[in-house]
C-alpha positions in Angstrom: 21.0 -41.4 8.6 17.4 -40.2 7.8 18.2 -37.6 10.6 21.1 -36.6 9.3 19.3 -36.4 5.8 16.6 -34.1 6.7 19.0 -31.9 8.7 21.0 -31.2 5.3 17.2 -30.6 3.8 16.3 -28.2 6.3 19.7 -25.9 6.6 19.7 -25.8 2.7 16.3 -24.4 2.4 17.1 -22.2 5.5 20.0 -21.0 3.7 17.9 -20.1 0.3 15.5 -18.5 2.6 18.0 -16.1 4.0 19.6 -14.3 1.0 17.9 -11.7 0.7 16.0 -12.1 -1.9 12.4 -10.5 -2.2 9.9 -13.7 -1.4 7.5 -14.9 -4.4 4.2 -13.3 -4.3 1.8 -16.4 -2.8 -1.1 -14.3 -5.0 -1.5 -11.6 -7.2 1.8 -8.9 -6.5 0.5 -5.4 -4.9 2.5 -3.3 -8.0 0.3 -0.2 -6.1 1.9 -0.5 -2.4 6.0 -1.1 -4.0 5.3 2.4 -6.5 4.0 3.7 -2.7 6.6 3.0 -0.6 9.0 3.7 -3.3 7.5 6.9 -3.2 7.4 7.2 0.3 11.4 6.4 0.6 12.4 8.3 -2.1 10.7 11.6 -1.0 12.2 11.6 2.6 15.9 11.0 1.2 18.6 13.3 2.8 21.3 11.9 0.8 22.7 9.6 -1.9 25.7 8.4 -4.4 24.4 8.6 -8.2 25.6 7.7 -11.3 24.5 8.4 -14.9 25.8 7.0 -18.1 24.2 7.9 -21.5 25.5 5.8 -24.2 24.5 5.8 -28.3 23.1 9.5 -30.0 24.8 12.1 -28.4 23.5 14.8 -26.1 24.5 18.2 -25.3 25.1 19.9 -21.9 26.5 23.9 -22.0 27.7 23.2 -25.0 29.4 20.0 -24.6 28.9 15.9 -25.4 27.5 14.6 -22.3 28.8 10.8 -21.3 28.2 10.4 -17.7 28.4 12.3 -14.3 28.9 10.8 -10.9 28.3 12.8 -7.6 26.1 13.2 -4.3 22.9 14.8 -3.3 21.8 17.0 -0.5 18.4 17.2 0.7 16.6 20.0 0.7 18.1 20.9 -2.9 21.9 21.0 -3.7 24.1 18.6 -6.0 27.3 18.1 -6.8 29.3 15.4 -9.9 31.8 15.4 -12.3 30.5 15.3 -15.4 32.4 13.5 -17.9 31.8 15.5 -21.8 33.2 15.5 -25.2 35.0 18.5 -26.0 36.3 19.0 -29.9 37.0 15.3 -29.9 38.6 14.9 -26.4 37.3 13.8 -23.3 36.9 16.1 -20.6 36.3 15.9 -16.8 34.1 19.2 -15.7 33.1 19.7 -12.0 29.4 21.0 -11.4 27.4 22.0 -8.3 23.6 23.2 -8.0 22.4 24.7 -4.7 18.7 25.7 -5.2 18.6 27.2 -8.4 22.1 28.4 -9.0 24.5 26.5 -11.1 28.2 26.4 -11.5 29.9 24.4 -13.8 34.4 24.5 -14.2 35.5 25.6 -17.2 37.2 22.9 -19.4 40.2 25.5 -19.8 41.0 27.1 -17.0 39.3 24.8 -13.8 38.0 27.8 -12.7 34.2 27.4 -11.4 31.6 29.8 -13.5 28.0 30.6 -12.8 25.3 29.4 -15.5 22.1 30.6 -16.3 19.1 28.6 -14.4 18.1 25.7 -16.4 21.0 25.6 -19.0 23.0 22.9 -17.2 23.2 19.9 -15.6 21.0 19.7 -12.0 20.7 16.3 -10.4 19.0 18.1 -7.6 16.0 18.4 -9.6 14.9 14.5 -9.8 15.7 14.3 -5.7 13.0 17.4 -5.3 10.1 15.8 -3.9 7.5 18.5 -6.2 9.1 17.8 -9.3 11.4 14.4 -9.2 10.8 10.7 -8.1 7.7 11.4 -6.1 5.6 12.7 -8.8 7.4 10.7 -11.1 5.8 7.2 -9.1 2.8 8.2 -7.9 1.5 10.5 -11.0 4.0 10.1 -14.3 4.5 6.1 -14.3 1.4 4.3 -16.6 1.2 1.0 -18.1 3.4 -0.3 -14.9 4.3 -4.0 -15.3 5.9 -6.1 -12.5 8.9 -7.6 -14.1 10.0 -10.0 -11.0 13.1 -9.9 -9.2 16.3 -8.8 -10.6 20.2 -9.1 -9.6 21.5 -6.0 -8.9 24.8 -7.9 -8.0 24.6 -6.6 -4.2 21.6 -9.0 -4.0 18.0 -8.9 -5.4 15.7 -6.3 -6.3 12.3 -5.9 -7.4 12.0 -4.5 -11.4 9.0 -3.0 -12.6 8.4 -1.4 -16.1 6.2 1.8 -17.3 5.9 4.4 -19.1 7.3 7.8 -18.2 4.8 11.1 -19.0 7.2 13.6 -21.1 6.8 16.3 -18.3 9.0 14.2 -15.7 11.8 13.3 -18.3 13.7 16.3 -17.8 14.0 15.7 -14.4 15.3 12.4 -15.0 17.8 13.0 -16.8 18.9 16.3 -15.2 17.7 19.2 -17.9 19.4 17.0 -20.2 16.1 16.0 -22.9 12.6 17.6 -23.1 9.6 16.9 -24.0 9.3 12.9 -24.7 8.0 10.3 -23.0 10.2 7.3 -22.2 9.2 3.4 -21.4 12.1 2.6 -18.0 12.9 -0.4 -16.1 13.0 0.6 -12.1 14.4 -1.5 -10.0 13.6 -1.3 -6.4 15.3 -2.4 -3.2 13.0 -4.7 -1.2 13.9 -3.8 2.1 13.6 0.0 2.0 11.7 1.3 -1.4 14.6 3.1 -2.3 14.8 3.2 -6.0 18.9 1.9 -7.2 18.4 1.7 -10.9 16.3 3.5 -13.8 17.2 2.2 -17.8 15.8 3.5 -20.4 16.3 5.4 -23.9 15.4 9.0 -25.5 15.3 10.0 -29.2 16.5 13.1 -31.0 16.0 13.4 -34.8 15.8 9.4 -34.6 19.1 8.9 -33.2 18.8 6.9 -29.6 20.1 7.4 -26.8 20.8 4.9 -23.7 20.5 6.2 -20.3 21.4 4.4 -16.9 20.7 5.6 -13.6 22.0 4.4 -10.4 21.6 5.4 -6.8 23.6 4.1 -4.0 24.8 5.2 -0.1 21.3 6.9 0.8 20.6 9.0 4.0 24.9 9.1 4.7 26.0 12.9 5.8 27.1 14.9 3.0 27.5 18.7 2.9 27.7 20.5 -0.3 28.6 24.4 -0.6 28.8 26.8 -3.6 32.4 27.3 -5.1 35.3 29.9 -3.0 33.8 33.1 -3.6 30.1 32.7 -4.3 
């Protein structure tokens, strides 16, 4: 029976063992080597799933009320989503691409796709780019970076860290979206490959807030993005 016992003891610890959780720290947690291979990961990504919702003060993209935008990413430089906007009142779906710098965005009346001026729209591509988005963003933008623990991501565990974002990297995050303000985040990070799957945090504009979510999913999968019929 004591047998028995200590069998049940051993596959239940086995079992906790094996969910894939990140394992305790025995001593003090190396914050510096996650933000590094975070760093690392994020800067040799080919590909990836992202999401965006902004929730709270409104903000503007061409014009319009930015909600949220879900697309892909293309490594060296090219995006695509649909953007999801207030226009007049009603909600609208609008299709964007970026390739380089070159940005198309369908117009809400017609579906047809229309070139906009560099740096007047929305470019996920820009927070992918290894010069200007989550590499510099970890490993010179992030200060006052706090180990949170381990947090559930619902597809099992990641690690959270918390810091402060210089102003200079914000419009990357969110796209050309907001300038100029610094922003405290929460980053959640996969344990197993550095890959960076969640960013919260909030922006102001004329002291109305704004709540922003970030989430990246299905990295390095093929994807091929290509400008719109006729470009």
């Amino acid at each position: 029976m004591k047998r028995i016992v200590l069998l049940l003891a051993v596959l239940l610890v086995a079992a906790a063992c094996g969910d894939g959780a990140p394992p305790a720290p025995d001593g003090p947690f190396d914050l510096d080597a996650l933000i590094d291979e975070a760093a690392v990961a994020m800067g040799g990504l080919q590909s990836a799933r992202f999401t965006m919702e902004r929730s709270g003060a409104p903000v503007e993209v061409a014009g319009l009320e930015f909600d949220s935008a879900e697309g892909q990413y293309a490594a060296p430089a090219s995006a695509r989503a649909i953007l999801r906007v207030q226009a007049a009142g009603l909600a609208v779906e609008v299709g964007t691409i970026a390739i380089e710098d070159r940005v198309w965005l369908t117009n809400p009346l017609t579906g047809g796709w229309e070139e906009i001026p560099a740096g007047s729209g929305f470019n996920i591509a820009l927070i992918f780019d290894p010069r200007v988005g989550w590499v510099p963003l970890l490993t010179e933008d992030l200060s006052n970076v706090v180990y949170q623990g381990v947090g559930d991501a619902g597809d099992g565990d990641r690690h959270v860290i918390h810091g402060s974002i210089a102003a200079s990297r914000v419009e990357f995050l969110t796209a050309g979206l907001v300038e100029a303000q610094s922003v405290d985040a929460d980053i959640w990070i996969h344990p197993a490959t550095g890959h960076i799957t969640r960013v919260e945090f909030e922006t102001t504009l004329e002291g109305a807030v704004s709540r922003w979510v970030i989430e990246l999913s299905e990295f390095d999968r093929p994807v091929a993005i290509e400008a719109p019929d006729g470009d």
